[in-house]
C-alpha positions as CSV (number, residue, x, y, z in Angstrom):
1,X,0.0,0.0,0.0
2,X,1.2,3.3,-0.9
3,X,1.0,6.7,0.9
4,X,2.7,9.1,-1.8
5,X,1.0,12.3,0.2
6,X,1.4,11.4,4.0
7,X,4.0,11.3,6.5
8,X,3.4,8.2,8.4
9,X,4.0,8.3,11.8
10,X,4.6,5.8,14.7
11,X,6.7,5.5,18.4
12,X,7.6,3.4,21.0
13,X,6.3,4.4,24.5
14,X,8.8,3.3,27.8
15,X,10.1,4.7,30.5
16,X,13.1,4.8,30.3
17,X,12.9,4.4,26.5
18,X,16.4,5.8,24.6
19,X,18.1,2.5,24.6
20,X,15.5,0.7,22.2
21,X,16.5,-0.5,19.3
22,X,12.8,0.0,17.6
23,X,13.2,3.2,16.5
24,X,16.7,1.9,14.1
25,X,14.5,-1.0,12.8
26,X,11.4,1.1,12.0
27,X,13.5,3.8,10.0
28,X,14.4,0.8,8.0
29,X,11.6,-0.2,7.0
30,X,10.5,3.2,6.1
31,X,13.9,3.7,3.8
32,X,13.5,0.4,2.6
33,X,10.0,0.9,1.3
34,X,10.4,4.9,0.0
35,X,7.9,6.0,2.4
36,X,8.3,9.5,3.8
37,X,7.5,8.8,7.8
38,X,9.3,8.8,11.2
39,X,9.0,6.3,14.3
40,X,9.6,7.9,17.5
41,X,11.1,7.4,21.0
42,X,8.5,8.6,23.1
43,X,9.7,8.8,27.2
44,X,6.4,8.6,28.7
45,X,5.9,8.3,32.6
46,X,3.5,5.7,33.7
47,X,0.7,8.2,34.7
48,X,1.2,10.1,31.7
49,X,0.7,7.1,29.5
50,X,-3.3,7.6,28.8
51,X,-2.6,11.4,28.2
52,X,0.2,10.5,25.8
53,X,-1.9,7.5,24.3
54,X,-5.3,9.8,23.7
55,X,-3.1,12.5,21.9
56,X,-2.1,9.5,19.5
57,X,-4.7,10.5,16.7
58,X,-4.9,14.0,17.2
59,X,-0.8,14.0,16.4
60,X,-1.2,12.3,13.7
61,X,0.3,8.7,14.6
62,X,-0.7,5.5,13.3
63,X,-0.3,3.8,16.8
64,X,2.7,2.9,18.8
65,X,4.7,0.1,20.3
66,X,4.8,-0.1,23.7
67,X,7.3,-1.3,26.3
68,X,8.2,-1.5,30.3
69,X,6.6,-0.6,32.2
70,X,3.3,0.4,30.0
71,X,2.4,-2.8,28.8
72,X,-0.2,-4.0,31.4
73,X,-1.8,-0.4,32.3
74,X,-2.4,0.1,28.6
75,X,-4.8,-2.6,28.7
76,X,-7.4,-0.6,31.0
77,X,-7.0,2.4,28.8
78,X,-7.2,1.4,25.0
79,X,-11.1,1.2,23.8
80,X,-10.7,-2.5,22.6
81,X,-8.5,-5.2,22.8
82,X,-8.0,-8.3,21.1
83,X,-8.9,-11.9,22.6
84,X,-4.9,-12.8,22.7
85,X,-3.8,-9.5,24.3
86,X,-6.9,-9.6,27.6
87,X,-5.2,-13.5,27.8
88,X,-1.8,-12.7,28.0
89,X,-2.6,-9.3,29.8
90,X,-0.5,-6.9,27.9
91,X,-0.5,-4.9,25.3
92,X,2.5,-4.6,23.0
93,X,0.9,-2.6,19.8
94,X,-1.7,0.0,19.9
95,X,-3.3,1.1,16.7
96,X,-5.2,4.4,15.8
97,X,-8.4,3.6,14.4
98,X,-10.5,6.0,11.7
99,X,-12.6,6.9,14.4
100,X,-10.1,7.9,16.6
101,X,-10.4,5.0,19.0
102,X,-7.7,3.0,20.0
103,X,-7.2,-0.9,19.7
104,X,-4.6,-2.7,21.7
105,X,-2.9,-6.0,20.7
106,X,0.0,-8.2,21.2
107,X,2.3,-9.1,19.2
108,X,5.0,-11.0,21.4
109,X,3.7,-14.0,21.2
110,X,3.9,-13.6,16.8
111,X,7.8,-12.7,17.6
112,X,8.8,-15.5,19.6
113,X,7.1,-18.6,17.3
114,X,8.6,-16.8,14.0
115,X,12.4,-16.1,15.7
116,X,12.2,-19.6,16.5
117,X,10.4,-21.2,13.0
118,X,13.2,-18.8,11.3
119,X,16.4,-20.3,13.4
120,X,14.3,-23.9,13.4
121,X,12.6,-24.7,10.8
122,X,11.5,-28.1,11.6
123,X,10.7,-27.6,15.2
124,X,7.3,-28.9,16.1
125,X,5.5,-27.8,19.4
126,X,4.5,-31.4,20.2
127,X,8.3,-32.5,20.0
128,X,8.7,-32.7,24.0
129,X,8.6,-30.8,26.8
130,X,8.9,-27.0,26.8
131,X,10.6,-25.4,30.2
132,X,9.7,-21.8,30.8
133,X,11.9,-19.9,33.2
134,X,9.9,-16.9,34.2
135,X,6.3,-16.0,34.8
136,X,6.4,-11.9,34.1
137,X,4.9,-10.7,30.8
138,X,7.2,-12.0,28.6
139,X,6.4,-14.9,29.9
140,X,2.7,-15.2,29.2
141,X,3.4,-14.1,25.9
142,X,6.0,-17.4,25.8
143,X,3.2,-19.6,27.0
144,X,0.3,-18.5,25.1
145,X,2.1,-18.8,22.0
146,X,2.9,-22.4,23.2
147,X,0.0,-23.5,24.0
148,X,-1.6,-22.5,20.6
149,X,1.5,-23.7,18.4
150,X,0.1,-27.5,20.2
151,X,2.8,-27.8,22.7
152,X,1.5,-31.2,24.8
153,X,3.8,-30.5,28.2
154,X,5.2,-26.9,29.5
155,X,6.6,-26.9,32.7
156,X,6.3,-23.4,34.1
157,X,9.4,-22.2,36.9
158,X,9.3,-19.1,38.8
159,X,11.2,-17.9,41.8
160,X,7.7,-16.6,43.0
161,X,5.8,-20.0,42.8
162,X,2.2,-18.0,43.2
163,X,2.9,-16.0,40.6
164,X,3.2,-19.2,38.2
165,X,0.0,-20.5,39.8
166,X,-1.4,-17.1,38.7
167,X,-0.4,-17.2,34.7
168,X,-1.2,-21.0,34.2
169,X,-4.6,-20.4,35.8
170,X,-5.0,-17.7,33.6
171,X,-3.8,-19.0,30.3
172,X,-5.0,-22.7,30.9
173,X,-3.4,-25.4,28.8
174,X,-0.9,-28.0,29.7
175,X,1.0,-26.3,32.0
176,X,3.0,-27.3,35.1
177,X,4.4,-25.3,37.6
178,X,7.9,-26.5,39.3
179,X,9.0,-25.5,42.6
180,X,12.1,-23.2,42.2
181,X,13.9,-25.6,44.4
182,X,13.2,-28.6,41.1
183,X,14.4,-26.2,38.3
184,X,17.3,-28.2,37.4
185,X,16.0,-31.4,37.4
186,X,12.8,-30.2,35.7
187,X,14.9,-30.2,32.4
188,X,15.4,-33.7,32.3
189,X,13.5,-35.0,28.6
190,X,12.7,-31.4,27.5
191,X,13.0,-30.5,24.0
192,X,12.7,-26.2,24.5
193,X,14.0,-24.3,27.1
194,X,13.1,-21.0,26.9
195,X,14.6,-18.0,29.5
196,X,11.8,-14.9,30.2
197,X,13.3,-13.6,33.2
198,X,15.6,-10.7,32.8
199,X,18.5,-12.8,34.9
200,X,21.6,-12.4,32.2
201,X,20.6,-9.2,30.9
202,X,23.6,-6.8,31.1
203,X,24.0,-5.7,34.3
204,X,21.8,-8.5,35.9
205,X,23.5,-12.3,37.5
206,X,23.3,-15.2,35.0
207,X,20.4,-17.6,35.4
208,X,20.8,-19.5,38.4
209,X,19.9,-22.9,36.3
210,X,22.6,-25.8,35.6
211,X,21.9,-27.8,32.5
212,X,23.6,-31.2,33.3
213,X,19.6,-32.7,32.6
214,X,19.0,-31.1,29.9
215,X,19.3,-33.3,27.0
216,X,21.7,-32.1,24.4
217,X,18.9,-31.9,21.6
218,X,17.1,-29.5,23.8
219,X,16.9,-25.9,21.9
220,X,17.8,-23.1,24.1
221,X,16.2,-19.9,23.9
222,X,16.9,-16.7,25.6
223,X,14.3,-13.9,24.8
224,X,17.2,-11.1,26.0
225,X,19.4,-9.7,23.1
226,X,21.1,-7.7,25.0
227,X,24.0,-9.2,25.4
228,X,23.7,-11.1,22.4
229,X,24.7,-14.7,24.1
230,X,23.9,-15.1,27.8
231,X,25.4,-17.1,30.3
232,X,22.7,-19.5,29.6
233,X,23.5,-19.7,26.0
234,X,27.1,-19.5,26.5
235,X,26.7,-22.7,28.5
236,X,24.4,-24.5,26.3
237,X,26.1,-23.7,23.1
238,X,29.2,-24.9,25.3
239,X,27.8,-28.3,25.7
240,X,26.3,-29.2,22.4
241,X,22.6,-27.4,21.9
242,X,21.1,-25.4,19.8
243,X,20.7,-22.2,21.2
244,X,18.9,-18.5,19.5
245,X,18.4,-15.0,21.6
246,X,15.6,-12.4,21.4
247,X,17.1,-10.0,18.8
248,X,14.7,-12.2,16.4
249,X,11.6,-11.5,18.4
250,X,12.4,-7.8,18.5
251,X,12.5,-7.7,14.7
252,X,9.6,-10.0,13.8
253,X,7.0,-8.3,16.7
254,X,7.4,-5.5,14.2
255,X,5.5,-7.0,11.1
256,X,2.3,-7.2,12.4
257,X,2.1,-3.6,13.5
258,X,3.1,-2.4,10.2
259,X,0.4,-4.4,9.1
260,X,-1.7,-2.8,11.3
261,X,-0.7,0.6,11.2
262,X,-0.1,0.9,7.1
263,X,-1.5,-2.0,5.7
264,X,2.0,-3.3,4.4
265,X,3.7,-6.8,4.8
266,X,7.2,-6.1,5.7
267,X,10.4,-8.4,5.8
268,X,12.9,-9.2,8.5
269,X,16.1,-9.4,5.8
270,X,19.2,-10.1,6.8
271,X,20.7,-6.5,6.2
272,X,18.5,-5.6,9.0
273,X,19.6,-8.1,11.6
274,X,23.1,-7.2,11.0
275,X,22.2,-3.3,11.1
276,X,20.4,-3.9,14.6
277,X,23.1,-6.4,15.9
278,X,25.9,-3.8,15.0
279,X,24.0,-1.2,17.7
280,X,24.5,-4.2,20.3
């Protein structure tokens, strides 16, 4: 879809918000596709965020992205959400509709399936155990998308054991929760391993998890790209498995807010992982 005459417009809400990589991998797509536009970095404090999200339309903005810590108020302040977003219980993509009124999605879930189909093609869902560290948003986002890609067994760990309770009573689906104090035997016969928590992240200890049951087919994924390999990888990629960090999720989150937002399929290429993995 074309728009020779306007000068599309789009942001990322967060607080703090400069060290996104969004706005670098929107500009591309904007050069990439000749369309005359911007995609901002947009510093909005939590009890600004319905003032900034209202002033959306009348700015002139398709929608925005959002990220910590807006994701879960902006669920109680967007005029409609979809089904997937009031399960997982965040909102990652708000779009501006012709009316003014603002619809809230998420698109999370989309990014972590397609990172993974991309790195793994043949991976199936029903392959074996999934083990999810983690029960924050990124999180739900990890286990809804499991559940509905036909995943048969996801064992669910969190430091906070109530707050696993919480997430697999709210998402349903075959999922069991660990006691912290089982996390490394929990790995024994799983086939995914996927990291949600922000333990790794630079400036943050490594994952207090040792892999010596994890079975060395086991794919390891670590939603952080930032470093770009963990700890955690470090030490599965040491020992034999597959491993693949979040920088892919970042990108591919972003095609189905285009979508939204100007009705245009875009493409993850591979000049625009290496332009967004140079900034890291």
């Amino acid at each position: 879809m074309s728009h020779p005459e306007t000068f599309l417009l789009a942001g990322v809400m967060g607080w703090p918000v400069m060290h996104s990589r969004s706005p670098k991998l929107h500009s591309y797509w904007f050069e990439r596709y000749g369309l005359a536009g911007a995609y901002l970095p947009l510093a909005i404090q939590p009890d600004g965020l319905e003032r900034a999200l209202r002033a959306l339309g009348p700015l002139g903005f398709a929608g925005c992205n959002l990220t910590i810590p807006h994701k879960e108020q902006a669920l109680r302040i967007v005029d409609h959400a979809d089904d997937r977003a009031r399960r997982i219980g965040a909102i990652s993509c708000v779009t501006v509709n012709k009316d003014g009124t603002l619809t809230g999605t998420n698109n999370d879930w989309y990014g972590f399936l397609e990172n993974l189909l991309e790195a793994q093609p043949s991976w199936r869902a029903d392959a074996g155990p999934a083990v999810v560290m983690g029960a924050g948003g990124g999180s739900r986002a990890v286990v809804d998308a499991l559940i509905h890609a036909g995943a048969k067994e996801i064992r669910l760990i969190n430091r906070t054991h109530e707050r696993a309770v919480t997430l697999a009573r709210d998402l349903g689906g075959p999922v069991t929760c660990v006691p912290w104090a089982e996390r490394h035997a929990a790995l024994d016969g799983a086939a995914l391993l996927v990291n949600t928590t922000s333990q790794g992240m630079v400036g943050n200890p490594p994952l207090d998890l040792t892999l010596d049951a994890l079975p060395r087919s086991a794919i390891v994924y670590d939603i952080i790209y930032i470093p770009g390999q963990t700890p955690l990888l470090a030490a599965a990629h040491a020992r034999g498995n597959a491993t693949l960090n979040g920088l892919g999720m970042l990108l591919h989150q972003g095609r189905p807010a285009w979508k939204s937002w100007f009705g245009l399929d875009v493409e993850v290429t591979r000049e625009l992982r290496a332009l967004i993995e140079a900034t890291i």
